[in-house]
mmCIF file of the protein (N, C-alpha, C, O) and its ligand, coordinates in Angstrom:
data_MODEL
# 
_entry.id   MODEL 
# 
loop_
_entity.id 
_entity.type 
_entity.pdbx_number_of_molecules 
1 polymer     1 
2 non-polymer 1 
# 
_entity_poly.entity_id                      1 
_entity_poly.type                           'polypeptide(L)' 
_entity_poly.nstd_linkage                   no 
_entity_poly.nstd_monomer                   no 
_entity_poly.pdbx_seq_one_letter_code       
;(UNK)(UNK)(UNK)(UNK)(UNK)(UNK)(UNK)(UNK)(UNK)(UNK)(UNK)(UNK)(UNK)(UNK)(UNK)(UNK)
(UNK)(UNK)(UNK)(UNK)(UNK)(UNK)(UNK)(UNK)(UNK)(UNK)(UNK)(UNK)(UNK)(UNK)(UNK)(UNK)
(UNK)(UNK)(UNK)(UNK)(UNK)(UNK)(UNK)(UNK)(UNK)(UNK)(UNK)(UNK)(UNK)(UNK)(UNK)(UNK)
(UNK)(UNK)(UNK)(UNK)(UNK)
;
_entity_poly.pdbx_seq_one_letter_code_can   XXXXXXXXXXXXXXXXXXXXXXXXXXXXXXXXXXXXXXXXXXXXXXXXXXXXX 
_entity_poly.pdbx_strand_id                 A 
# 
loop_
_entity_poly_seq.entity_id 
_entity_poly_seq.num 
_entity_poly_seq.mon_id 
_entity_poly_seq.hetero 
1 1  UNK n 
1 2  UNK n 
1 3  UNK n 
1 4  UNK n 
1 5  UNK n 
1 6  UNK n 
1 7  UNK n 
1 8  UNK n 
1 9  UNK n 
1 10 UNK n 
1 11 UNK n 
1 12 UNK n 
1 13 UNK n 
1 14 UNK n 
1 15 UNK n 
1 16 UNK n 
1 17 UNK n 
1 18 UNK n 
1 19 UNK n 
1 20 UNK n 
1 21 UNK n 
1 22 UNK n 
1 23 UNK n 
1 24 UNK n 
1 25 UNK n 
1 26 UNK n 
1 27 UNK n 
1 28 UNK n 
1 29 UNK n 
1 30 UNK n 
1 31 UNK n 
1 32 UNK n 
1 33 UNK n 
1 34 UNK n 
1 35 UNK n 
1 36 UNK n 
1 37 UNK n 
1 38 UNK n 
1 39 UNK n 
1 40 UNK n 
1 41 UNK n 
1 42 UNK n 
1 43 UNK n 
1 44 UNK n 
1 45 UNK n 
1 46 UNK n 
1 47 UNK n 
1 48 UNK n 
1 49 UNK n 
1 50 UNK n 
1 51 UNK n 
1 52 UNK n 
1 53 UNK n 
# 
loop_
_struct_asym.id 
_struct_asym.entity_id 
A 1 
B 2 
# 
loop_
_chem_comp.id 
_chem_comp.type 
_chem_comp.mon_nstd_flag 
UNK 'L-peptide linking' . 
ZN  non-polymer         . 
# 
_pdbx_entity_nonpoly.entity_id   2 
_pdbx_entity_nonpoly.name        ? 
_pdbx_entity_nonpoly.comp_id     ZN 
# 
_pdbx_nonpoly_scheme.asym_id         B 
_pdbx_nonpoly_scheme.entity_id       2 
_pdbx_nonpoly_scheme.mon_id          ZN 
_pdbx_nonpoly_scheme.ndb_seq_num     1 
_pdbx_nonpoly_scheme.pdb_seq_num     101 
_pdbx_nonpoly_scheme.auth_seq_num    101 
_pdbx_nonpoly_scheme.pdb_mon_id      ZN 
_pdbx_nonpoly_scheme.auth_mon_id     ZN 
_pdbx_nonpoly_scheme.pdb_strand_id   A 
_pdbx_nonpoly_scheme.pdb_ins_code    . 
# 
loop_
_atom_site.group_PDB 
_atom_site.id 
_atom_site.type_symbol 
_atom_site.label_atom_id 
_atom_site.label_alt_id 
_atom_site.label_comp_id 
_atom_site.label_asym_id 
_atom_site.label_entity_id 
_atom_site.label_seq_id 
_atom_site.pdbx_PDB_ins_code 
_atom_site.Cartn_x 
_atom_site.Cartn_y 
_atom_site.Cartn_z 
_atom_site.occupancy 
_atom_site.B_iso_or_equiv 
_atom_site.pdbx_formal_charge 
_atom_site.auth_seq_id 
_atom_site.auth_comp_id 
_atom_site.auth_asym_id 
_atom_site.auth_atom_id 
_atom_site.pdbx_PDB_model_num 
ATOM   1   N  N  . UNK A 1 1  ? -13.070 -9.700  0.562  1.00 0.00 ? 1   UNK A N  1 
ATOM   2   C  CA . UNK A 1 1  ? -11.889 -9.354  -0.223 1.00 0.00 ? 1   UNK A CA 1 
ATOM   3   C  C  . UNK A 1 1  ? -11.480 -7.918  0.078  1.00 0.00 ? 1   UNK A C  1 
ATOM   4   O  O  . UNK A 1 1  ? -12.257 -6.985  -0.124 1.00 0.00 ? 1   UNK A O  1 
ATOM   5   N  N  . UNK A 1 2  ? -10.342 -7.762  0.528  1.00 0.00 ? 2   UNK A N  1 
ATOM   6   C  CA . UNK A 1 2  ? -9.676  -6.331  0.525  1.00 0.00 ? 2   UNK A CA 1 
ATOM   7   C  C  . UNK A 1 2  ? -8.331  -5.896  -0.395 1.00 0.00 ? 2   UNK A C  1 
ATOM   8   O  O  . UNK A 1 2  ? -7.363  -6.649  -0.503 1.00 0.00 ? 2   UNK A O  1 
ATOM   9   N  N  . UNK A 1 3  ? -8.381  -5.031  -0.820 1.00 0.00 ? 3   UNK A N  1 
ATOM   10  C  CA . UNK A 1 3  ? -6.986  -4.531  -1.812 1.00 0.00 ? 3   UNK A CA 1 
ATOM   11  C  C  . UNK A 1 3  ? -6.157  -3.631  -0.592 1.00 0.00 ? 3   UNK A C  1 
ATOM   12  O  O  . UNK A 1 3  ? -6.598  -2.908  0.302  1.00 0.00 ? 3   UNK A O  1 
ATOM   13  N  N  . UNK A 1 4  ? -4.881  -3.980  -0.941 1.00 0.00 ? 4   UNK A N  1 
ATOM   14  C  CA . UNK A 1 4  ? -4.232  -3.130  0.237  1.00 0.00 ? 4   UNK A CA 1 
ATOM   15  C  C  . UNK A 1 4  ? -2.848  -2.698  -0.954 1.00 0.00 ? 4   UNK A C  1 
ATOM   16  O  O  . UNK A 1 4  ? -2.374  -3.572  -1.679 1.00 0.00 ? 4   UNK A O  1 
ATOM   17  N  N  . UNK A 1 5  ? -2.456  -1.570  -0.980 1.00 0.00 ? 5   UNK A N  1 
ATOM   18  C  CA . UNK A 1 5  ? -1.140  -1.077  -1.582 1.00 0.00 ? 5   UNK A CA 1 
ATOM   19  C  C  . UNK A 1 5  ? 0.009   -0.756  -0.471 1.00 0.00 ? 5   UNK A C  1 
ATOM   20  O  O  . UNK A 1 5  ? 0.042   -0.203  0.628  1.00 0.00 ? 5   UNK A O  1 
ATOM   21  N  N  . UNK A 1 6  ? 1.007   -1.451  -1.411 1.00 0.00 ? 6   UNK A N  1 
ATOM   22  C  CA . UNK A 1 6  ? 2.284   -1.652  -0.708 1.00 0.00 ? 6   UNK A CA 1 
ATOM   23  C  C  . UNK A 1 6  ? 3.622   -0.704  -1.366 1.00 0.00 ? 6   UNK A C  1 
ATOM   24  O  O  . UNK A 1 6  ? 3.518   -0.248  -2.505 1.00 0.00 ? 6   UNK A O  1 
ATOM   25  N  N  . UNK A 1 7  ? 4.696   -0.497  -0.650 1.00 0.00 ? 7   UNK A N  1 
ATOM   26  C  CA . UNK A 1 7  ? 5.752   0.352   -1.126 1.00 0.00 ? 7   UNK A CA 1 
ATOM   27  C  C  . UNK A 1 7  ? 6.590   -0.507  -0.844 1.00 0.00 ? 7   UNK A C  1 
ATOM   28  O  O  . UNK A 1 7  ? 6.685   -0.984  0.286  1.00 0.00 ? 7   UNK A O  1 
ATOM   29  N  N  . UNK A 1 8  ? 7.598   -0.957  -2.190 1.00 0.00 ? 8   UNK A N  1 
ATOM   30  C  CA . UNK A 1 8  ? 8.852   -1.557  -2.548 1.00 0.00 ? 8   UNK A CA 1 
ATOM   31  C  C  . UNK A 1 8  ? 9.831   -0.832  -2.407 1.00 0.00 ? 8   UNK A C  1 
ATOM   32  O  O  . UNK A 1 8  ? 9.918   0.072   -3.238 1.00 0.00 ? 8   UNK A O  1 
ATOM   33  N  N  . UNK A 1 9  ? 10.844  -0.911  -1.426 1.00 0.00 ? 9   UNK A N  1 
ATOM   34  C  CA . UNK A 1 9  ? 12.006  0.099   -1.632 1.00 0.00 ? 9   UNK A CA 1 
ATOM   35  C  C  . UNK A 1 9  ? 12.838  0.053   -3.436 1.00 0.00 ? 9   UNK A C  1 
ATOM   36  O  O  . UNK A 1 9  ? 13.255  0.921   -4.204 1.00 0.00 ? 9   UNK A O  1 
ATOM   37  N  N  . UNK A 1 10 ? 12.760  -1.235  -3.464 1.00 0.00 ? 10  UNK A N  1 
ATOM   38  C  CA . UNK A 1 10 ? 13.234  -1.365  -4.807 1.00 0.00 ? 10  UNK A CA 1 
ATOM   39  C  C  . UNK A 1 10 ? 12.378  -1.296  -6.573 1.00 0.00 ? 10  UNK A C  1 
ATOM   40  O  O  . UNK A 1 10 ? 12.742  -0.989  -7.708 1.00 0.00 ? 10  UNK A O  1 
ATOM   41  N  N  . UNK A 1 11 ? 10.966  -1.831  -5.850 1.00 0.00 ? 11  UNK A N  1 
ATOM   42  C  CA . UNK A 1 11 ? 9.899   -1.893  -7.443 1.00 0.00 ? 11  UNK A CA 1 
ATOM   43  C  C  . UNK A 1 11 ? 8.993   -0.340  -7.260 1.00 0.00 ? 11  UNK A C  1 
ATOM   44  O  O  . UNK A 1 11 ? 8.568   0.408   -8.140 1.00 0.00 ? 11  UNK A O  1 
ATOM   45  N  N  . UNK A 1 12 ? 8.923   -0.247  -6.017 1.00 0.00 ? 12  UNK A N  1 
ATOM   46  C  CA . UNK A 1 12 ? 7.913   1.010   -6.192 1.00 0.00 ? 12  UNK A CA 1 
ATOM   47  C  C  . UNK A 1 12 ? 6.667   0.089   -5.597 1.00 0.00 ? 12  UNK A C  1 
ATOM   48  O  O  . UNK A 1 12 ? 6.768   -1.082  -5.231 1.00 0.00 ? 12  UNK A O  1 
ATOM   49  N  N  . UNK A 1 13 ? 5.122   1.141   -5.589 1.00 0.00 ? 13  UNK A N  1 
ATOM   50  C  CA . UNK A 1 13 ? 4.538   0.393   -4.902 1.00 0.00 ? 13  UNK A CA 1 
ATOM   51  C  C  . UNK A 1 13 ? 3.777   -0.779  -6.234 1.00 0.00 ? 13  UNK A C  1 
ATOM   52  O  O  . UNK A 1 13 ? 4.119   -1.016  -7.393 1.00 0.00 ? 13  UNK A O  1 
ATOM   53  N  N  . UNK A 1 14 ? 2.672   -1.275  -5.396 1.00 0.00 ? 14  UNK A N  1 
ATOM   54  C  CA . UNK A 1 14 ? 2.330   -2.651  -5.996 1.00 0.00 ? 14  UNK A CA 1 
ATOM   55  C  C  . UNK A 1 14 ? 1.095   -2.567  -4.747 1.00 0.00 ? 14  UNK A C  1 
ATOM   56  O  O  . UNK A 1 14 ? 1.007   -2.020  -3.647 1.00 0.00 ? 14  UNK A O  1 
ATOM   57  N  N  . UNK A 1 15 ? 0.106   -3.549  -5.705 1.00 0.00 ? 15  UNK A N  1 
ATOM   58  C  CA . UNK A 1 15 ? -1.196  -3.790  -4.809 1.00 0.00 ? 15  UNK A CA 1 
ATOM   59  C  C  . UNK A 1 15 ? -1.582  -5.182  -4.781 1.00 0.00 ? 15  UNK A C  1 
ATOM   60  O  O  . UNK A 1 15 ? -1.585  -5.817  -5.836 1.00 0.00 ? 15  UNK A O  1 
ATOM   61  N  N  . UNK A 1 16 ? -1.993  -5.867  -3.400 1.00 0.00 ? 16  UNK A N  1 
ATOM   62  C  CA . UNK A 1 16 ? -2.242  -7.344  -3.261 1.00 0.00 ? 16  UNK A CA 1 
ATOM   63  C  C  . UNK A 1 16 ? -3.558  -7.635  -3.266 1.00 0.00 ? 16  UNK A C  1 
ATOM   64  O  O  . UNK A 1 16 ? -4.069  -6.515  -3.269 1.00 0.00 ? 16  UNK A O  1 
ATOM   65  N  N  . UNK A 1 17 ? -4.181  -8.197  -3.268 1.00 0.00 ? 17  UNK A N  1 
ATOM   66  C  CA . UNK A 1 17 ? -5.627  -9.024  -3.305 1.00 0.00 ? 17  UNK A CA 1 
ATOM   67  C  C  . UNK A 1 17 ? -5.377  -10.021 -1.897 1.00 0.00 ? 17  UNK A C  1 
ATOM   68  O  O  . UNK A 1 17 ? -4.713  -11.056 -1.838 1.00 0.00 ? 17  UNK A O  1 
ATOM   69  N  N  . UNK A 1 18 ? -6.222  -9.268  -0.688 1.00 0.00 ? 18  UNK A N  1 
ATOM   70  C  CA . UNK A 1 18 ? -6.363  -10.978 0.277  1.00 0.00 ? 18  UNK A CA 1 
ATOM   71  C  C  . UNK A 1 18 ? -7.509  -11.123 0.332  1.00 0.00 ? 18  UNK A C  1 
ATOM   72  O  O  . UNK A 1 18 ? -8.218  -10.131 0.165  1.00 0.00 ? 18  UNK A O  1 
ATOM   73  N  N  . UNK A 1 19 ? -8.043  -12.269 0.557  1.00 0.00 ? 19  UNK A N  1 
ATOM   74  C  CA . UNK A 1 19 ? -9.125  -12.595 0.484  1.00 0.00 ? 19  UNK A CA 1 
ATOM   75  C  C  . UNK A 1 19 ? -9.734  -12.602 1.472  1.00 0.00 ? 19  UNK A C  1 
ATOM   76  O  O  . UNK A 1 19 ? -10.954 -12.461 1.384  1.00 0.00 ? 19  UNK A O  1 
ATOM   77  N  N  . UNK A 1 20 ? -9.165  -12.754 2.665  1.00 0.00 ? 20  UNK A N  1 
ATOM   78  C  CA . UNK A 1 20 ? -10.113 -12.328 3.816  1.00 0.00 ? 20  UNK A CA 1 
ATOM   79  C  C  . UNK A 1 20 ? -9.586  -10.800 4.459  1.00 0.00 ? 20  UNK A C  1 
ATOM   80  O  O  . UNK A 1 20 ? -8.729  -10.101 3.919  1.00 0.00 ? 20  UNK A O  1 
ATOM   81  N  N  . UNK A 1 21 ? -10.133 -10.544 5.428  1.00 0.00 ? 21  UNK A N  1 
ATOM   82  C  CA . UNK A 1 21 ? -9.840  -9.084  5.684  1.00 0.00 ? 21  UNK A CA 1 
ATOM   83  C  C  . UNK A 1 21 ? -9.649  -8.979  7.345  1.00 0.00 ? 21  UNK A C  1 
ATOM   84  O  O  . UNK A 1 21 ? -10.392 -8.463  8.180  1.00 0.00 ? 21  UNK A O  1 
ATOM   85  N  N  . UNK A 1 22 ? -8.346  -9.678  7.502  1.00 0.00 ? 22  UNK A N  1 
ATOM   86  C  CA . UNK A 1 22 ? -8.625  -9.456  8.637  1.00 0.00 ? 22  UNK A CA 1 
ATOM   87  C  C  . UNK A 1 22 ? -7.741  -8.363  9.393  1.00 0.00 ? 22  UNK A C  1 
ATOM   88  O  O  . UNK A 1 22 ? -7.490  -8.278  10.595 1.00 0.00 ? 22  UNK A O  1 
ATOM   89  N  N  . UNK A 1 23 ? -7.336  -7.532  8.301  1.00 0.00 ? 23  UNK A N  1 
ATOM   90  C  CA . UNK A 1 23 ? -6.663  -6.043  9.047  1.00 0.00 ? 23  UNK A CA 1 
ATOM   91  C  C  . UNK A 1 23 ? -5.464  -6.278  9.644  1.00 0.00 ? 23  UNK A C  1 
ATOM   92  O  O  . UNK A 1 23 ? -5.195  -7.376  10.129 1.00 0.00 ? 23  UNK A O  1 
ATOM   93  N  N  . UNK A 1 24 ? -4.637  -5.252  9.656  1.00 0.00 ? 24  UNK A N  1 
ATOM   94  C  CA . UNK A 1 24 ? -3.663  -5.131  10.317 1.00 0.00 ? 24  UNK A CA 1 
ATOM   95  C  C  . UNK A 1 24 ? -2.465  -5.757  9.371  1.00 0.00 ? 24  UNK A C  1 
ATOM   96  O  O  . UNK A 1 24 ? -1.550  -6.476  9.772  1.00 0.00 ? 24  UNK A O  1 
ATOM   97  N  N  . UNK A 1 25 ? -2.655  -5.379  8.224  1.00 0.00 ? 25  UNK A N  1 
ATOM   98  C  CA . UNK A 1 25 ? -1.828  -5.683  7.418  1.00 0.00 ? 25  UNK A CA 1 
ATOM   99  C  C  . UNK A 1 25 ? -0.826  -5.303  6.988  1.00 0.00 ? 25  UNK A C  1 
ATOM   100 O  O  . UNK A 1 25 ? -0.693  -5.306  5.764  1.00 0.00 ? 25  UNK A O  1 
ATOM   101 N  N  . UNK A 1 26 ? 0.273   -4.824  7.852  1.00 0.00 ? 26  UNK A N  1 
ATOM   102 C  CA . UNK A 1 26 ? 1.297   -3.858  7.377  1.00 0.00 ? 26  UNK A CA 1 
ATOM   103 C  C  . UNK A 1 26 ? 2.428   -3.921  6.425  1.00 0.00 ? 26  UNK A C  1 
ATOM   104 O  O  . UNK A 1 26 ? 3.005   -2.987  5.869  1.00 0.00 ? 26  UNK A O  1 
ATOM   105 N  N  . UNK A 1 27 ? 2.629   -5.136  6.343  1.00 0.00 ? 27  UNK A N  1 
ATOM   106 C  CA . UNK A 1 27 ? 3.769   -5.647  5.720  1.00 0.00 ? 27  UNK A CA 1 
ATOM   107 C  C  . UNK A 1 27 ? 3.784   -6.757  4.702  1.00 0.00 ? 27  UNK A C  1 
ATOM   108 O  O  . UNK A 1 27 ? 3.514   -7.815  5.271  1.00 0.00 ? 27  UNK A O  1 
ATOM   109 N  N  . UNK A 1 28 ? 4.009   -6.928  3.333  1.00 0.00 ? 28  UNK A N  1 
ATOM   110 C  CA . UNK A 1 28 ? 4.038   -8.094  2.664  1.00 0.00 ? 28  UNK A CA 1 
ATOM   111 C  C  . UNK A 1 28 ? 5.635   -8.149  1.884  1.00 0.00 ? 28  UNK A C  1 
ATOM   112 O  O  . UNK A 1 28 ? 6.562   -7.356  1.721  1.00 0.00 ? 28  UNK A O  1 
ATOM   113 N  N  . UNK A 1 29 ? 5.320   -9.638  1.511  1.00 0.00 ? 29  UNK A N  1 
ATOM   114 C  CA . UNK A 1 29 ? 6.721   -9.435  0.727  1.00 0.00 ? 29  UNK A CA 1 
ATOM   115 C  C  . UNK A 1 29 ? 6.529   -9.369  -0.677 1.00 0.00 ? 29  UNK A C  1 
ATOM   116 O  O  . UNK A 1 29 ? 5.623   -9.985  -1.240 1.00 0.00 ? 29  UNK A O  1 
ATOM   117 N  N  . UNK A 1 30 ? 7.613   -8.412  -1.452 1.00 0.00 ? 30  UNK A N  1 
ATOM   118 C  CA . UNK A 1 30 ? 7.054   -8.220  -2.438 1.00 0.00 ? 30  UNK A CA 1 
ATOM   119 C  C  . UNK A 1 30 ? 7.009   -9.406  -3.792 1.00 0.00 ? 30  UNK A C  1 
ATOM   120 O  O  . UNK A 1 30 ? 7.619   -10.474 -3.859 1.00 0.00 ? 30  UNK A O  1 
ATOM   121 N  N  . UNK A 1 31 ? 6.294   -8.940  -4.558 1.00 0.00 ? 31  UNK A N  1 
ATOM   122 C  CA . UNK A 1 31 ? 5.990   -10.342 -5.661 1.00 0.00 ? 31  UNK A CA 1 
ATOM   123 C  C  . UNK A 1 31 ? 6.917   -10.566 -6.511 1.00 0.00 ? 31  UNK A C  1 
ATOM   124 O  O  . UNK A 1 31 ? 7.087   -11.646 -7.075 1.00 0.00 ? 31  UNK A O  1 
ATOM   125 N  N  . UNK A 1 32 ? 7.943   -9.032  -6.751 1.00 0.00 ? 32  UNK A N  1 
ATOM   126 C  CA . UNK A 1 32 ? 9.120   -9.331  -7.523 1.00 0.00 ? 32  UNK A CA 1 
ATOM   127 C  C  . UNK A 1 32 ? 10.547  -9.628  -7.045 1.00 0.00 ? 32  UNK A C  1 
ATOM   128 O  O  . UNK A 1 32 ? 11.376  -10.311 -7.647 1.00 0.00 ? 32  UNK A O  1 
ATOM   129 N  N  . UNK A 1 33 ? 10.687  -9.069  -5.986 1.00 0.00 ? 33  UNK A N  1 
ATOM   130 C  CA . UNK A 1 33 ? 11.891  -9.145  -5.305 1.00 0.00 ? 33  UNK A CA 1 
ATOM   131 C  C  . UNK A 1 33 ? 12.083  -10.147 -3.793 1.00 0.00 ? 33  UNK A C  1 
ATOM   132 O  O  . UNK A 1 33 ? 13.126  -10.478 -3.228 1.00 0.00 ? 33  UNK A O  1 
ATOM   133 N  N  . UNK A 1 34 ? 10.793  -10.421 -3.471 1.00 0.00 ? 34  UNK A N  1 
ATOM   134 C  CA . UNK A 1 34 ? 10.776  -10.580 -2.645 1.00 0.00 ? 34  UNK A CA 1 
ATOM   135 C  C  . UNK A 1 34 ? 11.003  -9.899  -1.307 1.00 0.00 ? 34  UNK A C  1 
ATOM   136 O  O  . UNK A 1 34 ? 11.186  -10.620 -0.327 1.00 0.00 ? 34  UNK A O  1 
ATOM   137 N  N  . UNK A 1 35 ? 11.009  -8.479  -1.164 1.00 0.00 ? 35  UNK A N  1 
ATOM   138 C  CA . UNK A 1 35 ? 11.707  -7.618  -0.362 1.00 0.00 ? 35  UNK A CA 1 
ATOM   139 C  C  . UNK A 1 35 ? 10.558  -7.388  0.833  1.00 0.00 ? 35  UNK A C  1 
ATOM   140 O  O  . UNK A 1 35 ? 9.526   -6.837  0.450  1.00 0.00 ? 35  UNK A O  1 
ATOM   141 N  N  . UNK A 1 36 ? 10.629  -7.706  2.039  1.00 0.00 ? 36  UNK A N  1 
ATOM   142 C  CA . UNK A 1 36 ? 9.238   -6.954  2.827  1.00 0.00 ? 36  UNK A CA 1 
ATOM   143 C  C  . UNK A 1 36 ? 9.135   -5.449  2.526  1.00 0.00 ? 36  UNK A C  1 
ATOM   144 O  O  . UNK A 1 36 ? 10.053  -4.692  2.843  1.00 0.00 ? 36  UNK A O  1 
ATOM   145 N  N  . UNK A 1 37 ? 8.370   -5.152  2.108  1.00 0.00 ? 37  UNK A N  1 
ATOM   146 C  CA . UNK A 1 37 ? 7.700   -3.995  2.011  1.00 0.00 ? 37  UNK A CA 1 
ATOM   147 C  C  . UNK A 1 37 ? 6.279   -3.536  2.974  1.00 0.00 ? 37  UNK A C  1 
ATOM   148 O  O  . UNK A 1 37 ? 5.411   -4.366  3.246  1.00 0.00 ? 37  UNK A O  1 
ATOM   149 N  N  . UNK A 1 38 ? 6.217   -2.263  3.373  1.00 0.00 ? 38  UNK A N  1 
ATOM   150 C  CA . UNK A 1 38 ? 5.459   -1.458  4.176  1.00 0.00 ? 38  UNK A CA 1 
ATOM   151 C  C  . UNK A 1 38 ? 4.127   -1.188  3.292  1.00 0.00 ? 38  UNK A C  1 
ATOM   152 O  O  . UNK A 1 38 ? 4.133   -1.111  2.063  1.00 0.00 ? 38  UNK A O  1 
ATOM   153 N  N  . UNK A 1 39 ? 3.248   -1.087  3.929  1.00 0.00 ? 39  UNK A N  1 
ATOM   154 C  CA . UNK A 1 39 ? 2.186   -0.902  3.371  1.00 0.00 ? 39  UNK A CA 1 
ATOM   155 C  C  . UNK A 1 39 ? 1.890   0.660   3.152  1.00 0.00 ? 39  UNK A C  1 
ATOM   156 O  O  . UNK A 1 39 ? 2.591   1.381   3.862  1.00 0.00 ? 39  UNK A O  1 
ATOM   157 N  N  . UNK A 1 40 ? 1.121   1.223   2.431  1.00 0.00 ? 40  UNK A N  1 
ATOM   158 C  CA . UNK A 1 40 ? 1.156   2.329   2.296  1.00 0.00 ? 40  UNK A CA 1 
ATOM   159 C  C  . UNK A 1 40 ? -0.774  2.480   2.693  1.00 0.00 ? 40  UNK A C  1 
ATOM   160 O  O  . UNK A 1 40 ? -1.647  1.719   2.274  1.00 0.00 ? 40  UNK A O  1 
ATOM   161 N  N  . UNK A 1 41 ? -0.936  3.518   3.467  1.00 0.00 ? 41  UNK A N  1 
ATOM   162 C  CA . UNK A 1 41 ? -2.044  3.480   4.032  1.00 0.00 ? 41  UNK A CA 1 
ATOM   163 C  C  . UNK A 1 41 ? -2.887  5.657   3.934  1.00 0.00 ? 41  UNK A C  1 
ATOM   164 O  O  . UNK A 1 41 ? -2.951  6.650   4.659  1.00 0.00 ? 41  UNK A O  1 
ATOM   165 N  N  . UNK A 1 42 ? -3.375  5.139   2.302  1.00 0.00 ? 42  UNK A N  1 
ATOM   166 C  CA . UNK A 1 42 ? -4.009  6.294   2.087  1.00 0.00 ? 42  UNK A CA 1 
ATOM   167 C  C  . UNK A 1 42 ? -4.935  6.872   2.842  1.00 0.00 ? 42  UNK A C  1 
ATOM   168 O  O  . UNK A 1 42 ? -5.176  8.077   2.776  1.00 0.00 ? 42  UNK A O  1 
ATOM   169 N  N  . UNK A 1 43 ? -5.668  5.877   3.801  1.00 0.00 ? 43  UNK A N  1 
ATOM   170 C  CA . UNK A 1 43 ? -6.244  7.050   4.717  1.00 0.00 ? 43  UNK A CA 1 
ATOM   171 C  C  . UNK A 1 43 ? -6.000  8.181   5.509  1.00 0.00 ? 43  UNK A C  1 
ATOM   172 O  O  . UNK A 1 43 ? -6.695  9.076   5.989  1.00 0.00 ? 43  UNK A O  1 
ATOM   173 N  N  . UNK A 1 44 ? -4.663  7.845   5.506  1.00 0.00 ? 44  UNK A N  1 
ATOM   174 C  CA . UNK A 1 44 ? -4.458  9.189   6.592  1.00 0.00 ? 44  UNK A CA 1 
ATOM   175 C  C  . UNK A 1 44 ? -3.322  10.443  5.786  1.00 0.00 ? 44  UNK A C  1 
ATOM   176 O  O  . UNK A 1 44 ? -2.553  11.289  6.243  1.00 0.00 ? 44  UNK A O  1 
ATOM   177 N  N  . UNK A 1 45 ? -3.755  9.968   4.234  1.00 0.00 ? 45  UNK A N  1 
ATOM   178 C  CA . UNK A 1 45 ? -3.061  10.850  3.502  1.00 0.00 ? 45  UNK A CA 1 
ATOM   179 C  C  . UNK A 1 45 ? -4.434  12.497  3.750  1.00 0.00 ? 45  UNK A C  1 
ATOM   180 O  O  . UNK A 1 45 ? -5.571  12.584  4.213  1.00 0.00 ? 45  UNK A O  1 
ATOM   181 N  N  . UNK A 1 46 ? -3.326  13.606  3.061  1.00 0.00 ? 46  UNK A N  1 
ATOM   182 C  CA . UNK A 1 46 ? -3.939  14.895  3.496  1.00 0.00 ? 46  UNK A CA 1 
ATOM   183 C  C  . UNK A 1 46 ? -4.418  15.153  2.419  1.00 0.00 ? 46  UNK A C  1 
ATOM   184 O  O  . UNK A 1 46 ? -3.714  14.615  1.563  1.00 0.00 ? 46  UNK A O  1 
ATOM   185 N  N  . UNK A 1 47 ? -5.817  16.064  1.664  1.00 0.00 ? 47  UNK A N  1 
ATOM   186 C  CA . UNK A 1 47 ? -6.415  15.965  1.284  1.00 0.00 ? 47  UNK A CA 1 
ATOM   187 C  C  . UNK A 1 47 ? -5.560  16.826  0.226  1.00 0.00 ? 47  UNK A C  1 
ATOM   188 O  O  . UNK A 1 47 ? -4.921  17.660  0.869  1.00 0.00 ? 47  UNK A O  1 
ATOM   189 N  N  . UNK A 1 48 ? -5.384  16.906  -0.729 1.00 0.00 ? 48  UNK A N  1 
ATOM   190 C  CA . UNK A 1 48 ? -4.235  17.738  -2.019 1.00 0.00 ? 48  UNK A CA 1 
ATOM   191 C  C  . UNK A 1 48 ? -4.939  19.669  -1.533 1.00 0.00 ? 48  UNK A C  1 
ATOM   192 O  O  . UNK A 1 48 ? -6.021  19.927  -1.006 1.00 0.00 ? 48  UNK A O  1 
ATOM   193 N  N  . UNK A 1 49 ? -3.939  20.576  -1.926 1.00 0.00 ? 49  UNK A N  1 
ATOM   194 C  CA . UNK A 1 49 ? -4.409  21.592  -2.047 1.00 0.00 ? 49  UNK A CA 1 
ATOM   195 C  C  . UNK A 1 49 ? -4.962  22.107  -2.919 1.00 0.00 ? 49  UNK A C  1 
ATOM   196 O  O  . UNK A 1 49 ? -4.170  22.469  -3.790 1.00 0.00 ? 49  UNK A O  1 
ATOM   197 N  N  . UNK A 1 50 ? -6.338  22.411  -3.203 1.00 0.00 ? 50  UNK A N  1 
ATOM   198 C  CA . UNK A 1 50 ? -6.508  23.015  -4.244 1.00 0.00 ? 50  UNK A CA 1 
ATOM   199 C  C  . UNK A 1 50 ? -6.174  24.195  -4.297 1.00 0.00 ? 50  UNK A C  1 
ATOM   200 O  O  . UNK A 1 50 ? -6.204  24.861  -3.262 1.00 0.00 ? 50  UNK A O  1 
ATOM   201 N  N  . UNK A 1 51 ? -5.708  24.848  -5.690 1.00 0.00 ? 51  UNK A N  1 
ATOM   202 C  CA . UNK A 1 51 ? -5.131  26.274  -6.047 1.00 0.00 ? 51  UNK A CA 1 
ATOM   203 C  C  . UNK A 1 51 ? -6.610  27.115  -6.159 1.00 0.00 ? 51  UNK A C  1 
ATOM   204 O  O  . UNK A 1 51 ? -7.632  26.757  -6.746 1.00 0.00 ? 51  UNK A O  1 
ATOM   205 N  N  . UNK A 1 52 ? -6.362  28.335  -5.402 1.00 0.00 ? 52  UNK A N  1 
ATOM   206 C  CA . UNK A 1 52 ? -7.409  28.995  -5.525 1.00 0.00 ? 52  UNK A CA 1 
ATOM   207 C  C  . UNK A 1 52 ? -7.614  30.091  -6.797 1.00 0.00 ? 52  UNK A C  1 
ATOM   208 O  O  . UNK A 1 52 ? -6.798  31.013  -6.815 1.00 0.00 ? 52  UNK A O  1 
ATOM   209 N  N  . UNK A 1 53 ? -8.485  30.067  -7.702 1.00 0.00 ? 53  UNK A N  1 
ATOM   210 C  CA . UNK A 1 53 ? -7.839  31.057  -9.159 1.00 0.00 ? 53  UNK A CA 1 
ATOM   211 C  C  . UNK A 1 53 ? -8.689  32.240  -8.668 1.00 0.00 ? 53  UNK A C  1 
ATOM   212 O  O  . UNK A 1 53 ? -8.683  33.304  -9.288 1.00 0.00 ? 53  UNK A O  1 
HETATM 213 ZN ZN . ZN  B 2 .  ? 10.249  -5.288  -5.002 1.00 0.00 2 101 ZN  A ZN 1 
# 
């Protein structure tokens, strides 16, 4: 089982449940609109800045 989060141009993002994992999952359609939406892929987000006091 893998969770993957997705970005709705229209709902915002949203997260799916697949049950197998076989990667490369970029795109789903969404559950409310039906809209393909892009996946949003936190790994290669940058680590926040911490403020130095
Ligand atoms: Zn949507």
């Amino acid at each position: 089982m893998a969770i993957y989060t997705f970005s709705c141009q229209l709902c915002g993002e949203f997260t799916v449940w697949h049950k197998s994992n076989k990667g490369n999952k970029q795109e789903t359609l969404c559950p409310t609109c039906k809209t393909v939406s892009k996946r949003v892929d936190y790994s290669h987000q940058i680590d926040p800045v911490v403020p130095s006091f």
